[in-house]
N, CA, C and O atoms as a DFTB+ gen file, in Angstrom:
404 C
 N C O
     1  1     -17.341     -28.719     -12.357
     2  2     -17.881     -27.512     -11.745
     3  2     -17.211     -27.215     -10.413
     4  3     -16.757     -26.087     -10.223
     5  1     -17.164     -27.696      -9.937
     6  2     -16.308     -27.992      -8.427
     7  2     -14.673     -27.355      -8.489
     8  3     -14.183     -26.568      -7.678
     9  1     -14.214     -27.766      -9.326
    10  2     -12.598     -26.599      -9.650
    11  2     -13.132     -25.346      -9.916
    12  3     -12.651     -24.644      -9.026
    13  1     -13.884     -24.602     -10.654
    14  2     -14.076     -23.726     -11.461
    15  2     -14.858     -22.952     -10.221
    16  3     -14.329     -21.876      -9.941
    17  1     -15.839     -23.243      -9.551
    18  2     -15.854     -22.898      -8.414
    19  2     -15.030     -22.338      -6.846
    20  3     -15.217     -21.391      -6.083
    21  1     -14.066     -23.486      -6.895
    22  2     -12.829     -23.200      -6.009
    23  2     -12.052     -21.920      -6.680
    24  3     -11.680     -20.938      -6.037
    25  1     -11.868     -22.119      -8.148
    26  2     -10.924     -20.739      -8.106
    27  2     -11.480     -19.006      -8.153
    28  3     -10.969     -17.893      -8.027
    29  1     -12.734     -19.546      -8.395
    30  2     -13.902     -18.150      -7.862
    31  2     -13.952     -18.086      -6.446
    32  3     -14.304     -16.941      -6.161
    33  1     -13.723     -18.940      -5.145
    34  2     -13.437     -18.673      -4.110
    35  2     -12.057     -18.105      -4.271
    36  3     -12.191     -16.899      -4.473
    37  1     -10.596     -18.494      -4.270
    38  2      -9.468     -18.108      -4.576
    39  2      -9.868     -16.295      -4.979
    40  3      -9.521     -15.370      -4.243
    41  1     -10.376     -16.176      -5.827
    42  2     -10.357     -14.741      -6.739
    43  2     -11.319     -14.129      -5.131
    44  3     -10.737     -13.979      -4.057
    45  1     -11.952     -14.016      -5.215
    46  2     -12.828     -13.739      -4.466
    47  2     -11.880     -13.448      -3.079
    48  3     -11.794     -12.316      -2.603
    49  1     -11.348     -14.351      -2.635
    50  2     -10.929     -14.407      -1.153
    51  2      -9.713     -13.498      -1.210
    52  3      -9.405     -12.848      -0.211
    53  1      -9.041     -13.426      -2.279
    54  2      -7.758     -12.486      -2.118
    55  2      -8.489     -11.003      -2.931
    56  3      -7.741     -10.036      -3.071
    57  1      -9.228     -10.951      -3.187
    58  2      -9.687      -9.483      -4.096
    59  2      -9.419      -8.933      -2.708
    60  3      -8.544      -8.068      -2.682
    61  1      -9.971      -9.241      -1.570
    62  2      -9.930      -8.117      -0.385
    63  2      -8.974      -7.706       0.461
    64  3      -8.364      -8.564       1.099
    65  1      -8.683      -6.408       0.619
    66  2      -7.072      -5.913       1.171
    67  2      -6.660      -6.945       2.502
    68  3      -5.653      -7.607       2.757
    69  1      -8.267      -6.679       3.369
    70  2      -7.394      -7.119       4.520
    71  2      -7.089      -8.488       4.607
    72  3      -6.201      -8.922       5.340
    73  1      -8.194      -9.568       3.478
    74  2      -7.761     -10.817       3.623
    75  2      -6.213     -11.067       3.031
    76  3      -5.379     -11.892       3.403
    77  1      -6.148     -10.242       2.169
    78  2      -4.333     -10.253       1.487
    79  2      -3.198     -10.063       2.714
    80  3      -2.235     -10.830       2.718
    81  1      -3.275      -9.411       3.371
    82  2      -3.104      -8.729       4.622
    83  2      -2.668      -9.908       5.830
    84  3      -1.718     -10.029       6.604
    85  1      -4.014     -10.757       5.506
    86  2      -3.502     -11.780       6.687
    87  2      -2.753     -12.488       5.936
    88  3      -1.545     -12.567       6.160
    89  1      -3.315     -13.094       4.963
    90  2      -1.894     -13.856       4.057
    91  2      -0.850     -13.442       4.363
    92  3      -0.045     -14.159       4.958
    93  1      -0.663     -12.540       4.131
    94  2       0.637     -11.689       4.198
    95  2       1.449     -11.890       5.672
    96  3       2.661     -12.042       5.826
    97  1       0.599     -11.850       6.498
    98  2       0.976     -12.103       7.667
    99  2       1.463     -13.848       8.394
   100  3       2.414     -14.056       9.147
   101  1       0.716     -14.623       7.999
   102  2       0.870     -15.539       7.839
   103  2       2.019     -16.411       6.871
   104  3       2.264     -17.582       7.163
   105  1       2.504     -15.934       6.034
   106  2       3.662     -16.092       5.220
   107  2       4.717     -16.649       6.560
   108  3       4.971     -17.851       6.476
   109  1       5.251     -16.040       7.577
   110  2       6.282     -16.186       8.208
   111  2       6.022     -17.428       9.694
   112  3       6.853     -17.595      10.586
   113  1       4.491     -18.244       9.582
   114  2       3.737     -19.186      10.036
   115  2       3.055     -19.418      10.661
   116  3       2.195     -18.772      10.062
   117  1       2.465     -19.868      11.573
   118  2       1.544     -19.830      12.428
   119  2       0.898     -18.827      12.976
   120  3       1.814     -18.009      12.896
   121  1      -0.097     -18.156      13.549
   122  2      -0.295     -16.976      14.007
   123  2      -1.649     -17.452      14.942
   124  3      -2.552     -18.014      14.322
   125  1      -1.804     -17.260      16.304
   126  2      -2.762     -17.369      17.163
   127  2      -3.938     -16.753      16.438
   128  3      -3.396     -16.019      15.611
   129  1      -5.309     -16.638      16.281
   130  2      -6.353     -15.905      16.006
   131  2      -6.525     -14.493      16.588
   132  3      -6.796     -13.394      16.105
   133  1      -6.196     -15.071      18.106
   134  2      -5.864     -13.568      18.984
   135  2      -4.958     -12.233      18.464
   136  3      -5.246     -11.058      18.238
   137  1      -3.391     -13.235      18.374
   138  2      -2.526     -12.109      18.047
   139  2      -3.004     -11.782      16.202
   140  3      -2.645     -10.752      15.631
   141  1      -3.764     -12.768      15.582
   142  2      -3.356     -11.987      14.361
   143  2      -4.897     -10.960      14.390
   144  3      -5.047     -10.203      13.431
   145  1      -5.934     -10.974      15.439
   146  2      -6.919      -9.741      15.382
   147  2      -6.675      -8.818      15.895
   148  3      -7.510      -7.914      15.868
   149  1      -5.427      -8.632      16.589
   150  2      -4.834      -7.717      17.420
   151  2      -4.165      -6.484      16.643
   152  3      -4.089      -5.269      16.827
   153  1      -3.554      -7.737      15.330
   154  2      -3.232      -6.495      14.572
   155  2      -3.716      -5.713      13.513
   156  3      -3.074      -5.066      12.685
   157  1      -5.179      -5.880      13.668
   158  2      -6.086      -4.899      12.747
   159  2      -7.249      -4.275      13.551
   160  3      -7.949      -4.619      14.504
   161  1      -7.129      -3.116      12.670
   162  2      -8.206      -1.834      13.481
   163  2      -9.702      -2.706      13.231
   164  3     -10.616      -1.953      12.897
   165  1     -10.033      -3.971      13.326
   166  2     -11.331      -3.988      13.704
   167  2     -11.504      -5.086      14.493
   168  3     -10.491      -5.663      14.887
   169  1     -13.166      -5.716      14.977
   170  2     -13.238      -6.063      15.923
   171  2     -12.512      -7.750      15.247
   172  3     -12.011      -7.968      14.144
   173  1     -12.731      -8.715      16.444
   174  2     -12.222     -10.283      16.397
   175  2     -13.035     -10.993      15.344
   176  3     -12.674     -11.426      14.250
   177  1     -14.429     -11.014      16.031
   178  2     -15.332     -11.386      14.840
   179  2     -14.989     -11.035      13.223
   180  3     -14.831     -11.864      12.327
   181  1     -14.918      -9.539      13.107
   182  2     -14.870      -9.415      11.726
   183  2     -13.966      -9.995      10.819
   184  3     -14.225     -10.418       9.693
   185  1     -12.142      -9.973      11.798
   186  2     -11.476     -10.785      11.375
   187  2     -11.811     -12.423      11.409
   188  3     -11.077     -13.254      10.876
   189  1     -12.699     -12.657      11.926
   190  2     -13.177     -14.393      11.931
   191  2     -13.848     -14.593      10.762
   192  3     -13.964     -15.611      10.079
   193  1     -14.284     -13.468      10.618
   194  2     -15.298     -13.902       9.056
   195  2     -14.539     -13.353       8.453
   196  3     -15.162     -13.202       7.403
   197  1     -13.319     -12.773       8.262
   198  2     -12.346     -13.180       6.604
   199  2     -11.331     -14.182       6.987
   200  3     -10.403     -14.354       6.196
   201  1     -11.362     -14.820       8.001
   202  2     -11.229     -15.769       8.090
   203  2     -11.334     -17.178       7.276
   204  3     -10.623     -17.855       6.533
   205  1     -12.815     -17.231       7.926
   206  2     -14.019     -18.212       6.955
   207  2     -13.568     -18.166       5.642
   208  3     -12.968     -19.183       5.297
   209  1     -13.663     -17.395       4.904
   210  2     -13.388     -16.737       4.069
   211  2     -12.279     -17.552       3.050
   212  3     -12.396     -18.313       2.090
   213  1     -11.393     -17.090       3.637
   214  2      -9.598     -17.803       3.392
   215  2      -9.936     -19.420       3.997
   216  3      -9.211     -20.252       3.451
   217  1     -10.470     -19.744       4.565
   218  2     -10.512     -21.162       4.790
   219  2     -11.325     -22.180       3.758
   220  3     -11.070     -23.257       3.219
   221  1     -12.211     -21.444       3.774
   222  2     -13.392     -22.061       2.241
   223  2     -12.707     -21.956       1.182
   224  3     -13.155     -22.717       0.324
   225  1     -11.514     -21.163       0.711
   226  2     -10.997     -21.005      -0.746
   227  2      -9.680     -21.693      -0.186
   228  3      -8.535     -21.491      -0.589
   229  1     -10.125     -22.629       0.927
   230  2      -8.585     -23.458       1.058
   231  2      -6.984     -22.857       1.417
   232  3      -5.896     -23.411       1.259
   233  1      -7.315     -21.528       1.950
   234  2      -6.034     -20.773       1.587
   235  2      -5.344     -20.664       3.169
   236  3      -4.151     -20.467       3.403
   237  1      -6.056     -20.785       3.826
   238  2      -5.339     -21.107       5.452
   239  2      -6.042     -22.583       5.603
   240  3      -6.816     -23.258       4.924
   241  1      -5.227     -22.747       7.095
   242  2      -6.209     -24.043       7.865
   243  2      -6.168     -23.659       9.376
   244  3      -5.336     -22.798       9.664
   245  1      -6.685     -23.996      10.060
   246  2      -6.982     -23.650      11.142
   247  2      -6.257     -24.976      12.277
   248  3      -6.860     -26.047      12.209
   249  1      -5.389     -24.945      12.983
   250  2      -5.036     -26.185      13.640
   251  2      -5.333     -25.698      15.291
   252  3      -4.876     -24.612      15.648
   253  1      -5.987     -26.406      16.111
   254  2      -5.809     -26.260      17.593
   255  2      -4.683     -27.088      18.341
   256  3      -4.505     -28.305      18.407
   257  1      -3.915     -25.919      18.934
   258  2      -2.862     -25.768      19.830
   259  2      -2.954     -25.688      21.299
   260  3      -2.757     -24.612      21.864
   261  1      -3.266     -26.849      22.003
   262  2      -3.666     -26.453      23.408
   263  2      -4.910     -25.640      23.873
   264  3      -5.787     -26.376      24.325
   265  1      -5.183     -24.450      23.880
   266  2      -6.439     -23.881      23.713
   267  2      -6.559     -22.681      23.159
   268  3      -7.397     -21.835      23.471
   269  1      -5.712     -22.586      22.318
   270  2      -5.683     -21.915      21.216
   271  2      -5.544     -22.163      19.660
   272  3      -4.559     -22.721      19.176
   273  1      -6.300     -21.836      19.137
   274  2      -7.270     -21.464      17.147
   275  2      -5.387     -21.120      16.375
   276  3      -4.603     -20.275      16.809
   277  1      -5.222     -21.745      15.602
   278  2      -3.749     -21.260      15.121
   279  2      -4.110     -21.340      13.630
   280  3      -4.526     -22.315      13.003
   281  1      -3.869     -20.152      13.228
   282  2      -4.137     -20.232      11.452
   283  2      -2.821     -20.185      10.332
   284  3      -2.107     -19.193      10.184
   285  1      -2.704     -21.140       9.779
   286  2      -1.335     -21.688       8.752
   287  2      -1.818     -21.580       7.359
   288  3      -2.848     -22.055       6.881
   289  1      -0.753     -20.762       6.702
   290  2      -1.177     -20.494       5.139
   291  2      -1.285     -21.876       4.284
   292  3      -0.500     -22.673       4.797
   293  1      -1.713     -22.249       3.581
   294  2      -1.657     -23.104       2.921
   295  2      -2.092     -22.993       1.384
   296  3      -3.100     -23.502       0.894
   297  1      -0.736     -21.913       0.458
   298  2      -0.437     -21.776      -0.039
   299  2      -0.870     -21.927      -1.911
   300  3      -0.575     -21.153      -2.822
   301  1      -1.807     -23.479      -1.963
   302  2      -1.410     -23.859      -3.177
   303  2      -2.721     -23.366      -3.847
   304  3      -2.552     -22.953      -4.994
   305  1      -4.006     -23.323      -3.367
   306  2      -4.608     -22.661      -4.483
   307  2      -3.845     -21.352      -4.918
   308  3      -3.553     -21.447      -6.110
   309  1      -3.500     -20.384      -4.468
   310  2      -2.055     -19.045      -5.275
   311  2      -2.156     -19.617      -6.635
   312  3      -2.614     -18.935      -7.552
   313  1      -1.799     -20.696      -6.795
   314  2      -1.320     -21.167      -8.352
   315  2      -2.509     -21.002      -9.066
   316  3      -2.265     -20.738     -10.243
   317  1      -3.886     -21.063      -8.772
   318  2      -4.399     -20.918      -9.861
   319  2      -4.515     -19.639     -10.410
   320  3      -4.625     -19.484     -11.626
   321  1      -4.496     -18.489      -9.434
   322  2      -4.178     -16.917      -9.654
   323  2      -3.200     -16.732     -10.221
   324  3      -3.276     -16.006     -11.212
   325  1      -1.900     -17.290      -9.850
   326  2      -0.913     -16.949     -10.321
   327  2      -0.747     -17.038     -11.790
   328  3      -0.247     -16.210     -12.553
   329  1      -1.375     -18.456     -12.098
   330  2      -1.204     -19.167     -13.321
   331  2      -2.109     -17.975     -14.456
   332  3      -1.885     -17.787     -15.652
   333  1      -3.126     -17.334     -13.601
   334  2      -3.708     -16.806     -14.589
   335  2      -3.474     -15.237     -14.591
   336  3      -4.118     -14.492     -15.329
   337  1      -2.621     -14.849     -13.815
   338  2      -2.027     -12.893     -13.792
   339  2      -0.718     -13.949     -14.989
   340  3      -0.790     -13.503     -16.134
   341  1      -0.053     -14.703     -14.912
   342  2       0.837     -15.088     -15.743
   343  2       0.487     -15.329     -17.802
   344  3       1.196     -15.080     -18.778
   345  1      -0.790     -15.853     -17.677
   346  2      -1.507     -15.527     -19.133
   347  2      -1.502     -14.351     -19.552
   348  3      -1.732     -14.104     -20.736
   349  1      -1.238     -13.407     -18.651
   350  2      -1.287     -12.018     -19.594
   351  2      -0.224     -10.825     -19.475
   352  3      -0.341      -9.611     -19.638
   353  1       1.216     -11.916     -19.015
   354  2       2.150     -11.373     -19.136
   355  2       2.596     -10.756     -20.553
   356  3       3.163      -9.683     -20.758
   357  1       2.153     -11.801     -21.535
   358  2       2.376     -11.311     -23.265
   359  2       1.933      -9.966     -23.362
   360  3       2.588      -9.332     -24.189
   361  1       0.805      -9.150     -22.645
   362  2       0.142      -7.727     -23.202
   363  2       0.910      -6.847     -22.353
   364  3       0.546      -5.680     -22.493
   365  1       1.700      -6.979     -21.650
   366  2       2.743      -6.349     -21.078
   367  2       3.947      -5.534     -21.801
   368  3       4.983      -6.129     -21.505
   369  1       4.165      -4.696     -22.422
   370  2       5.720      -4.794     -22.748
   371  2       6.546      -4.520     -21.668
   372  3       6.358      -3.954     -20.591
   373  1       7.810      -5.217     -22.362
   374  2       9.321      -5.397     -21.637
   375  2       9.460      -4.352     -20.615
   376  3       9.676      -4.583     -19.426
   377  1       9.298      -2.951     -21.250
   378  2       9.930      -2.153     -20.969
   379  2       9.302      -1.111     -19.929
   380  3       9.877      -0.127     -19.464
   381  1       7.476      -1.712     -19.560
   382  2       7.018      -0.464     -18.774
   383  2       6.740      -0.883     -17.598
   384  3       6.251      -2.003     -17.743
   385  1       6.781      -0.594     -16.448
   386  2       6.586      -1.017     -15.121
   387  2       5.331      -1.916     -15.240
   388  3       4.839      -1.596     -16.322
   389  1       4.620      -2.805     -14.721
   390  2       3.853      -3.783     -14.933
   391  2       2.191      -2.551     -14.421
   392  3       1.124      -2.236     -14.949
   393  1       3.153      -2.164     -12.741
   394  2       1.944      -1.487     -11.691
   395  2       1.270      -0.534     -12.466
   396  3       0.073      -0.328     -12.269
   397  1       2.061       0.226     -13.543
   398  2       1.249       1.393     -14.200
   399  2       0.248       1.100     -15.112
   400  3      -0.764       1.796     -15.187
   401  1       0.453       0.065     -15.859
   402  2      -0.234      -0.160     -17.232
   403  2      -1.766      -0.606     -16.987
   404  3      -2.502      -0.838     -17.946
């Protein structure tokens, strides 16, 4: 129960734009808490709780840097999403853009 759970956090934690967003941001490494609430139109808090969020589905970690919160992607739950947008590559054909269908 405990896997099957984690990847309902996973699904869950990336369904939402802006948590994709920080991922996204985080891809290129480390990012202060500060500078990465800086770069979205809402308040600190709100970004703290999609935060939480991405941390419970294992998908960042949080390391302290002197006296600053530093959030690092940590990548490997992806695979269980991945593994499963990849099961239904077969209903795809070859030939039509993936985004339209």
């Amino acid at each position: 129960m405990g896997r099957v759970r984690a990847n309902i956090d996973v699904f869950h934690a990336v369904a939402d734009p802006t948590r994709r967003a920080i991922l996204d941001r985080l891809q290129a490494g480390g990012v202060a808490v500060a500078e990465l609430a800086a770069g979205f139109a809402m308040s600190r808090p709100a970004v703290s709780k999609h935060l939480r969020v991405l941390r419970d589905a294992r998908l960042v970690r949080k390391d302290k840097e002197g006296r600053e919160r530093v959030y690092r992607l940590t990548p490997g739950p992806l695979r269980d999403v991945s593994q499963w947008v990849e099961s239904y590559e077969g209903f795809w054909p070859a030939t039509r853009d993936h985004r339209g269908a």
